[in-house]
C-alpha positions as CSV (number, residue, x, y, z in Angstrom):
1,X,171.0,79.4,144.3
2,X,167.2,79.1,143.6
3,X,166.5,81.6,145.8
4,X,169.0,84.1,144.6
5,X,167.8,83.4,141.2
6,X,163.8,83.8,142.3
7,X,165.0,87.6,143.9
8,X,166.3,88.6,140.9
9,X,163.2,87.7,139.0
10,X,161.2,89.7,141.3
11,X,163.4,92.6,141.1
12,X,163.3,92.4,137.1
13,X,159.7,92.1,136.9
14,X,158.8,95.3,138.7
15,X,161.5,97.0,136.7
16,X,159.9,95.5,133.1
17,X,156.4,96.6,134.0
18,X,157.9,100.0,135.0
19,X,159.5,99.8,131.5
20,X,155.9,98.6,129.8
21,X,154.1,101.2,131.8
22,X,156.3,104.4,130.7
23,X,156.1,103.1,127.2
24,X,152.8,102.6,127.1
25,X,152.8,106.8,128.6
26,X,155.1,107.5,126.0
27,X,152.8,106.1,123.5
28,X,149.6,107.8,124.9
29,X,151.1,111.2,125.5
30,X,152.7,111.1,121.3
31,X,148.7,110.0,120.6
32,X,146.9,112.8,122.4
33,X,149.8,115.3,121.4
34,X,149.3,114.6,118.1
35,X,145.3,115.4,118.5
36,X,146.2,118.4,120.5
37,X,148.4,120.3,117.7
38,X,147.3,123.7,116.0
39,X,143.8,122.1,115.1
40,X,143.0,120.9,118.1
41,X,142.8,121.7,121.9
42,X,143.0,119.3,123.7
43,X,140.4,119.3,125.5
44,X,136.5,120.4,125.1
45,X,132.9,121.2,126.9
46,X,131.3,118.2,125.4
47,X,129.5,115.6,127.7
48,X,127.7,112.5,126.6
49,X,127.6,113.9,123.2
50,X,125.9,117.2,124.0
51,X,127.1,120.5,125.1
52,X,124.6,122.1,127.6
53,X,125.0,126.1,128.5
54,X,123.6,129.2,130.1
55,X,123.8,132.7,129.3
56,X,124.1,136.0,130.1
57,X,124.6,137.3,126.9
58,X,124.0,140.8,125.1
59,X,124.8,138.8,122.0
60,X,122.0,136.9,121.3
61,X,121.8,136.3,117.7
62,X,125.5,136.0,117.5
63,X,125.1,132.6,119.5
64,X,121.8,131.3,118.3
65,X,124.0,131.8,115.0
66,X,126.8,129.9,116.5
67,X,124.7,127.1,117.8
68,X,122.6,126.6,114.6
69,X,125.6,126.4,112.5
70,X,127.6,124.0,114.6
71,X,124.5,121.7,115.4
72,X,123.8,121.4,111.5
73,X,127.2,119.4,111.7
74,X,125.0,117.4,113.7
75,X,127.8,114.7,115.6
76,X,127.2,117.4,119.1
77,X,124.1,118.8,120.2
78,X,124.6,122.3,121.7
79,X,121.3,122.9,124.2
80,X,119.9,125.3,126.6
81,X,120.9,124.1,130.0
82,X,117.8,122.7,132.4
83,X,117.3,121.1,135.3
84,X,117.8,117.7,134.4
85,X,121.4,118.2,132.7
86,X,124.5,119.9,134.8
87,X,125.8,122.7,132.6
88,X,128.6,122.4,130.4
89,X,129.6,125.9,129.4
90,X,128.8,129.6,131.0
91,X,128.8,132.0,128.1
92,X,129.0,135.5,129.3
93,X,130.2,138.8,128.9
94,X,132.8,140.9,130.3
95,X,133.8,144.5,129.6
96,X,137.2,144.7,130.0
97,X,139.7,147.2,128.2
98,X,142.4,144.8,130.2
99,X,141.6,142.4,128.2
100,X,143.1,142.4,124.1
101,X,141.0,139.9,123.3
102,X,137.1,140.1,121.7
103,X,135.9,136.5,122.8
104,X,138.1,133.6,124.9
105,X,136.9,130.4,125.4
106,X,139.0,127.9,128.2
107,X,138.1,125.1,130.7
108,X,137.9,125.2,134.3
109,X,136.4,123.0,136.9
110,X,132.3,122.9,137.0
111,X,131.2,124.5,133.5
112,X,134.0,125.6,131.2
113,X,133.5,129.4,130.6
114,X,133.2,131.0,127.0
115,X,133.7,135.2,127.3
116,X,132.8,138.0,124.6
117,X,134.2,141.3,125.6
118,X,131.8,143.9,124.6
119,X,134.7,146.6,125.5
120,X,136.7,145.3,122.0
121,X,133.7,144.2,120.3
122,X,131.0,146.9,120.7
123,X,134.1,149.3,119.7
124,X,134.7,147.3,116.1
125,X,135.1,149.5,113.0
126,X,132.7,150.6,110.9
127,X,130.1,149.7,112.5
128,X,128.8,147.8,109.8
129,X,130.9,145.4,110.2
130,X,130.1,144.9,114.3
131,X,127.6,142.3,113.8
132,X,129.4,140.1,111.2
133,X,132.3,140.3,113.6
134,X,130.6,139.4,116.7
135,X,129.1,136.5,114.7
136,X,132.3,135.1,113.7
137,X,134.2,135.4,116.9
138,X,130.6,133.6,119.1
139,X,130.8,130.9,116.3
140,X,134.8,130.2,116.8
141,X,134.8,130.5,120.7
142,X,131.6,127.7,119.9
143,X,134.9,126.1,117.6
144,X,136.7,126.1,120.7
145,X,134.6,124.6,123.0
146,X,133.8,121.5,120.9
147,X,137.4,121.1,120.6
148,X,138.8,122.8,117.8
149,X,142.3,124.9,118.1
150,X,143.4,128.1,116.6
151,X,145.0,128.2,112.9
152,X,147.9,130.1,113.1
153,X,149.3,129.7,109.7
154,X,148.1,132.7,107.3
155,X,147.1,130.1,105.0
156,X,144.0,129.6,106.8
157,X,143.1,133.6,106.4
158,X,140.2,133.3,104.5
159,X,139.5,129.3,104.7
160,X,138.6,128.7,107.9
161,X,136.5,130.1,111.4
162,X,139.6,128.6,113.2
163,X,141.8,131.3,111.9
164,X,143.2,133.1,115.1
165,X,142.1,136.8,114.2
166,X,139.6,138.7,112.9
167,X,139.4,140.8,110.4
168,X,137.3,143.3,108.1
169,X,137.5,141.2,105.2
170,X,137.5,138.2,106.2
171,X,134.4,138.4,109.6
172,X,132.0,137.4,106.5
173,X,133.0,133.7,107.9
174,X,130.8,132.8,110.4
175,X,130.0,129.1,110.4
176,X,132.5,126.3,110.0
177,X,133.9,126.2,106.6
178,X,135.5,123.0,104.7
179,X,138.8,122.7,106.8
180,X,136.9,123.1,110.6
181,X,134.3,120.6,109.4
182,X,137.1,117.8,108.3
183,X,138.7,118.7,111.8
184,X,135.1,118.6,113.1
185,X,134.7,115.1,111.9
186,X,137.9,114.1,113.1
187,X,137.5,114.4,116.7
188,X,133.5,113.7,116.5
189,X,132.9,111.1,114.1
């Protein structure tokens, strides 16, 4: 009987830690989720605190603008890549009338890769607003590789660089306002 009783113990046991262990996912998938919403990706370029890139890059001033105003935050430190550091992020350009978007920013294995499409951008109208867009849409793909998601809700129009479009009145944001600074903070104390 003290054998039959010993079996069933051991059978149990793998079947509670199974329990403990899918739990314990549950509870780590709800956590990361909950990061991972509208305001956050998910996932990011930042390593050891730093984000290090190359270019090739018609847009210069649009990303020396984008790096200036996201290092004043000062938690991540976005730096040329050199030859002591493995790069982080590729920023390049692509002209693409494929493509619907003006910049796109996603991961991929070795450096994650942040795109401005100078088809869609270098086409922006009036002109005088071509720089002020480029600006803004360098400084949220920047948003978007430190971590920070789209804001889909119209609310955000005119609050945030998060905002998921661009437009004529509102490319005058180009650094992180009040709302992408709190969610800045959030995910880099």
């Amino acid at each position: 009987m003290e054998g039959v009783h010993l079996r069933r113990s051991v059978r149990r046991a793998p079947l509670g830690v199974a329990a403990l262990l899918a739990a314990l996912a549950l509870c780590g998938a709800l956590a990361s989720s909950a990061l991972a919403g509208s305001h956050f990706m998910g996932d990011d370029s930042v390593d050891s605190g730093e984000i290090r890139y190359e270019d090739v890059t018609t847009y210069d001033g649009a990303r020396t603008n984008a790096i200036s105003v996201w290092n004043a935050l000062g938690s991540i430190d976005i730096l040329p890549d050199d030859a002591g550091h493995i790069c982080d992020l590729e920023i390049r350009d692509v002209n693409s009338s494929n493509f619907t978007w003006q910049g796109f920013w996603n991961t991929r294995v070795g450096a994650d890769l942040l795109r401005m499409n100078t088809y869609r951008l270098d086409k922006v109208t009036p002109s005088s607003e071509r720089s002020e867009t480029i600006r803004k849409v360098m400084a949220h793909e920047f948003g978007h590789a430190l971590g920070l998601g789209q804001h889909e809700d119209i609310s955000w129009h005119y609050t945030s660089l998060m905002f998921h479009q661009t437009c004529n009145d509102c490319n005058h944001i180009q650094s992180p306002l009040a709302h992408d600074r709190t969610d800045y903070y959030t995910l880099w104390p």
